[in-house]
C-alpha positions as CSV (number, residue, x, y, z in Angstrom):
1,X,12.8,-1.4,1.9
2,X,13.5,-3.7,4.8
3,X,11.1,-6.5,6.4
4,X,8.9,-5.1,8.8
5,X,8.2,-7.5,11.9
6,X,4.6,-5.8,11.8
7,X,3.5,-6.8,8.4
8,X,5.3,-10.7,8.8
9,X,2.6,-11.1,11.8
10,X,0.2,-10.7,10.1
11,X,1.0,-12.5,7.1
12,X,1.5,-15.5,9.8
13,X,-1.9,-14.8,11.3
14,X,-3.6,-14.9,7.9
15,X,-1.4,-18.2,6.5
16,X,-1.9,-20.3,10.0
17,X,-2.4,-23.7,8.8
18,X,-5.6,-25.2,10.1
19,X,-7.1,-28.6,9.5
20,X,-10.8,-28.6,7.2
21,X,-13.9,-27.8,8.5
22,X,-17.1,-28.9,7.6
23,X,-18.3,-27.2,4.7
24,X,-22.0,-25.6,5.4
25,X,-23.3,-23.1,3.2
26,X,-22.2,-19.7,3.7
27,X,-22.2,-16.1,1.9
28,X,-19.0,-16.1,-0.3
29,X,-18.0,-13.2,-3.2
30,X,-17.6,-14.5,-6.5
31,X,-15.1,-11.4,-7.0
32,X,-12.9,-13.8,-4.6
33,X,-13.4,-16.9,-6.2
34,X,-10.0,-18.3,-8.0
35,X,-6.6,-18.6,-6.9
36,X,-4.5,-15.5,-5.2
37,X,-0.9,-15.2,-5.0
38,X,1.9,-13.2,-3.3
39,X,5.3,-14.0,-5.4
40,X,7.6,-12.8,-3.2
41,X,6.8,-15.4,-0.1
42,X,5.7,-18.1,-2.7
43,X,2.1,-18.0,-1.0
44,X,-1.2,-19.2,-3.0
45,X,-5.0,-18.6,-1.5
46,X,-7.1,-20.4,-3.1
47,X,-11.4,-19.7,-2.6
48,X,-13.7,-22.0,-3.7
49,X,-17.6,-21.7,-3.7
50,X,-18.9,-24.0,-1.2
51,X,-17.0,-21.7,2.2
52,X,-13.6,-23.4,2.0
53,X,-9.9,-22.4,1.4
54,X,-6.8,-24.1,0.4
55,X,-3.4,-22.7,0.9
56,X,0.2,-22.9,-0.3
57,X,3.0,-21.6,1.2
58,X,6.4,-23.2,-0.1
59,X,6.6,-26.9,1.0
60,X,3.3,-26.1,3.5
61,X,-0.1,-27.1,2.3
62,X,-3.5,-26.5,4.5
63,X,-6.9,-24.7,4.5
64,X,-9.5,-24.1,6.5
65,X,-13.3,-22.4,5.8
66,X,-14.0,-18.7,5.4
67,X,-17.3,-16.2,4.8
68,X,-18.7,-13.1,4.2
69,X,-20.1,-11.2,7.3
70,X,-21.7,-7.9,6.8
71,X,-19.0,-7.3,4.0
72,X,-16.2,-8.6,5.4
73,X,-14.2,-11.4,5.0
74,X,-13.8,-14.2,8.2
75,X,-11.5,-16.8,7.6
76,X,-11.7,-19.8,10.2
77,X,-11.4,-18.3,13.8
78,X,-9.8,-14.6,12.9
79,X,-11.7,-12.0,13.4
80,X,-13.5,-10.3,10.2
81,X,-11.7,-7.7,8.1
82,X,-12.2,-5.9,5.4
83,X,-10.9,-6.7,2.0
84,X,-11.4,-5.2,-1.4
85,X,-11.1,-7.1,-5.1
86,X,-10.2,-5.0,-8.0
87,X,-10.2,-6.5,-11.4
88,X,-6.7,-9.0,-10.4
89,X,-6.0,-7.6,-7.5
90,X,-7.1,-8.6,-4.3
91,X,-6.5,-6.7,-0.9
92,X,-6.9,-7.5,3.1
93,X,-7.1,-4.3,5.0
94,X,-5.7,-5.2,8.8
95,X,-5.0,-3.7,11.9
96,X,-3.9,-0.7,9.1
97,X,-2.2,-2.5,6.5
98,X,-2.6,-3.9,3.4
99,X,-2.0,-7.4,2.2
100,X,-2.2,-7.4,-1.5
101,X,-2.7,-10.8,-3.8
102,X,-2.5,-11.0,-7.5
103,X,-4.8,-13.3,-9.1
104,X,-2.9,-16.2,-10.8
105,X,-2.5,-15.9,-14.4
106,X,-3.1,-12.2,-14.5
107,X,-1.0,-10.5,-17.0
108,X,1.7,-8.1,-15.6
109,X,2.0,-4.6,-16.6
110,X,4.8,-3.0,-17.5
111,X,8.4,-4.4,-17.7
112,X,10.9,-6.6,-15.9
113,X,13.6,-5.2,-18.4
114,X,16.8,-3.9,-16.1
115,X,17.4,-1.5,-18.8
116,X,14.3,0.0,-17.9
117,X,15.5,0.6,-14.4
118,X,18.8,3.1,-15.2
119,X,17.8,6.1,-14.1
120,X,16.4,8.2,-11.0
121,X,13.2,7.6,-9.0
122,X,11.5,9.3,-6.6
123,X,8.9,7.4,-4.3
124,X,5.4,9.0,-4.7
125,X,3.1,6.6,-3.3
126,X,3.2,3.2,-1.3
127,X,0.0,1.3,-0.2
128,X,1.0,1.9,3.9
129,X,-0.8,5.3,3.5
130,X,2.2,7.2,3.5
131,X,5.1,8.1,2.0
132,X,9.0,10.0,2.8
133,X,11.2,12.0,1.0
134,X,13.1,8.6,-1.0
135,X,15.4,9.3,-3.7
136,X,17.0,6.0,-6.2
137,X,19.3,6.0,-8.8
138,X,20.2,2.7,-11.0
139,X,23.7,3.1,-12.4
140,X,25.2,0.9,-15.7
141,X,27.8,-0.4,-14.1
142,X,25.7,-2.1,-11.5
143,X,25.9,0.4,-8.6
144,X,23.1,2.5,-6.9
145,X,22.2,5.1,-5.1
146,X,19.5,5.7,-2.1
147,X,19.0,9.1,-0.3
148,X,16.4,10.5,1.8
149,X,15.8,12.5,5.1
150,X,19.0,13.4,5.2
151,X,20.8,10.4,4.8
152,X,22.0,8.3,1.8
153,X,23.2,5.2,1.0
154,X,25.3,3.2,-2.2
155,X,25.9,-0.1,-3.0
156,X,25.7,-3.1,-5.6
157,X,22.6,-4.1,-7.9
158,X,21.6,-7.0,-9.5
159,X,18.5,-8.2,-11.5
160,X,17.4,-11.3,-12.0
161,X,14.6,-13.7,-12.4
162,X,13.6,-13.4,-8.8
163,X,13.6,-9.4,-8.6
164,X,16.0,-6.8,-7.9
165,X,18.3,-7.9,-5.2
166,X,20.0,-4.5,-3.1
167,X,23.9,-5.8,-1.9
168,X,23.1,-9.0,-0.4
169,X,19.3,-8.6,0.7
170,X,16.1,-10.8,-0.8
171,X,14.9,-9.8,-3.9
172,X,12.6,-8.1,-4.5
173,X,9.7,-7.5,-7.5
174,X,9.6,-4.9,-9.7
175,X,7.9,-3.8,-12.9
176,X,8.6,-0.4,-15.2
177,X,5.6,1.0,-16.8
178,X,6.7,4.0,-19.0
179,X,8.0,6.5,-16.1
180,X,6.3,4.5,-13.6
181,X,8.5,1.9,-10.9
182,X,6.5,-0.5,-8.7
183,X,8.8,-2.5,-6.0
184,X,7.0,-5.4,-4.2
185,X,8.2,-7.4,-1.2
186,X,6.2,-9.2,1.4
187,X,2.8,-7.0,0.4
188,X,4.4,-3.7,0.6
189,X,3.9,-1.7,-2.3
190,X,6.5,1.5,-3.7
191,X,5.2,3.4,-6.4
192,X,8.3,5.7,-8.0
193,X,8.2,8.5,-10.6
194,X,10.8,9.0,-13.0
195,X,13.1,11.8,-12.6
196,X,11.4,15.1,-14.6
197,X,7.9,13.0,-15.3
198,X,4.1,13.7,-13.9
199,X,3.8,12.2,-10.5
200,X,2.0,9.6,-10.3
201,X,-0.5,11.4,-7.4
202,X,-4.0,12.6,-9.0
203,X,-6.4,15.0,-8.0
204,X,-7.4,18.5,-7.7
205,X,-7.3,21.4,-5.3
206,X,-10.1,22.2,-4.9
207,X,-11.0,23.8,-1.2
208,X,-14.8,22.8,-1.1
209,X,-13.9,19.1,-1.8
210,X,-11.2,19.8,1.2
211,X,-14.2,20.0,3.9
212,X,-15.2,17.2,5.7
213,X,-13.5,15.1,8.3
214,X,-10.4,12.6,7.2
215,X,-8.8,9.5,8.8
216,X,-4.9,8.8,8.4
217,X,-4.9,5.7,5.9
218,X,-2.5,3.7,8.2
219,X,-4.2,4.5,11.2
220,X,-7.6,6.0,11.4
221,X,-7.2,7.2,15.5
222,X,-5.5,10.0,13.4
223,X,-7.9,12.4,11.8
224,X,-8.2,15.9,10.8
225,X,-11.0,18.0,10.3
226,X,-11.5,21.1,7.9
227,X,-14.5,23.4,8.4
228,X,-16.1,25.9,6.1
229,X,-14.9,28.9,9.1
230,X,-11.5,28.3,8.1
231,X,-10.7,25.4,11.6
232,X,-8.4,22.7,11.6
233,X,-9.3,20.1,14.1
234,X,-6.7,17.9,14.6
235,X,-7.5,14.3,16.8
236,X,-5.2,12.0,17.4
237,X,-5.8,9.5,21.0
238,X,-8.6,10.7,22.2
239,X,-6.9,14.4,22.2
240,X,-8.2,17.4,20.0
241,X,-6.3,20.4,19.1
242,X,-7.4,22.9,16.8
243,X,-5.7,25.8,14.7
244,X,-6.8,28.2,12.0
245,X,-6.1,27.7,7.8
246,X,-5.9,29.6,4.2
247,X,-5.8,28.0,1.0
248,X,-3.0,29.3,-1.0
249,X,-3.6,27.5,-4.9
250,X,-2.8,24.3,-3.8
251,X,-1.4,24.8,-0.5
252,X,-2.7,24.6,3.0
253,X,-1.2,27.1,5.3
254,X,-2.4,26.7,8.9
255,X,-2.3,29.1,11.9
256,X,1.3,27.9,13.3
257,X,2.6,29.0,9.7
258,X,2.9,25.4,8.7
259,X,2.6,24.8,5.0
260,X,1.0,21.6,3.4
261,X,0.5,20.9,-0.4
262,X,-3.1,18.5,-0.9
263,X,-4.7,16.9,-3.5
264,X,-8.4,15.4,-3.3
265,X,-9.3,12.6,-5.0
266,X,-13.2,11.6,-4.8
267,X,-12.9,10.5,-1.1
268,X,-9.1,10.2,-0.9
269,X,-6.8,13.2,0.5
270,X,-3.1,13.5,0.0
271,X,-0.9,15.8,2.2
272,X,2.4,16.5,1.3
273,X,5.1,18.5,3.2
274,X,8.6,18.6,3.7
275,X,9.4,15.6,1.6
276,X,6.9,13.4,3.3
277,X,3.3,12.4,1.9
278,X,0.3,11.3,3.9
279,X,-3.1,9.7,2.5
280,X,-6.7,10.0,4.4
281,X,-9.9,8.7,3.2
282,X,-13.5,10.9,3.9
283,X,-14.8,9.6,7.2
């Protein structure tokens, strides 16, 4: 749940101030049109119709122009990306991560309450593409409890206005929704499941769905490849290796004796094994 210097780059790359262009007209989204924010660095996007962009972060004002190009979003100089608005959320897909905005005034769901929080989670699903084996508990008195791959971790809680805050770290945002836990910090998103609920993965197993070729969410060099002969093709770099699978119910169980449980979701794929989940979307 620490800062990653990866995903504070880009956020710098995509809040650069930069002095107004003149407006011209351009292809803009109405989906995009309206004010964004990211609470937990204070940052507002705001999209207006004629191509420009104003910006807030804390004390910093600026803006700049941005367009639509062949579906992707350009915003002054930086190269296109992709980006995706659903219903009040809006999402910049870059260099494999995800910058997620709330649109201003959307209602929250699910809880702040701290009450809500006793209890233990486990991490199900984050929006990096993958996930490890992540263990929390929330204690009355004010104490938790963190374990994972082996290790774990204790310490002092607090909640309030401004998020959870772990020890003496920066807060960070949270909302409980029934058996559901979302923590929020600089556009990193972890999804928990209450201990003895439904996970909050979807899907089915179905093998048929299973064919096809599949890109690693957080980095699409990575791919595998099922075929209907019973091949896994594995790429990763420009190198290919291959190895034979069964399907077991729901689990994959590949040549070397390696077993993998999946679920596939219209064009979305989720591998989990040992603890640790990965996501891949259809190529």
């Amino acid at each position: 749940m620490k800062k990653t210097i990866s995903m504070i780059a880009a956020l710098a790359m995509l809040l650069a101030l930069a002095l107004p262009a003149c407006a011209e007209t351009v292809a803009v989204d109405e989906a995009l049109l309206g004010t964004w924010i990211m609470d937990d660095l204070g940052v507002e996007f705001t999209f207006n119709p004629d191509g420009t962009y104003t910006e807030v972060m804390g004390d910093m004002e600026g803006g700049g122009v941005y367009s639509i190009v062949n579906g992707q979003i350009a915003i002054d100089t930086f190269a296109p990306m992709d980006y995706a608005v659903d219903g009040d959320t809006m999402i910049f897909y870059d260099s494999g991560m995800e910058i997620s905005f709330t649109r201003k005034g959307a209602a929250v769901s699910g809880t702040a309450d701290p009450e809500a929080l006793l209890g233990t989670w486990f991490l199900t699903e984050t929006n990096l593409g993958f996930t490890v084996d992540m263990k929390v508990v929330f204690n009355e008195d004010g104490t938790y409890v963190m374990s994972g791959s082996g290790q774990e971790t204790t310490g002092l809680y607090t909640v309030d206005t401004d998020g959870i805050r772990f020890d003496d770290m920066d807060p960070e945002s949270f909302t409980v929704d029934g058996d559901t836990l979302t923590l929020e910090e600089i556009g990193i998103t972890l999804i928990f499941t209450r201990e003895g609920a439904e996970p909050h993965l979807t899907g089915t197993a179905d093998p048929e769905a299973l064919i096809g070729t599949w890109a690693l969410e957080a980095n699409d060099e990575f791919a595998i490849t099922f075929t209907t002969d019973g091949t896994l093709i594995i790429s990763a770099a420009g190198e290919e290796t291959s190895t034979t699978y069964t399907i077991s119910v729901d689990t994959i169980i590949t040549g070397d004796g390696e077993e993998m449980v999946f679920l596939v979701n219209e064009d979305r794929l989720t591998l989990q094994e040992a603890g640790a989940t990965l996501s891949f979307v259809r190529k």
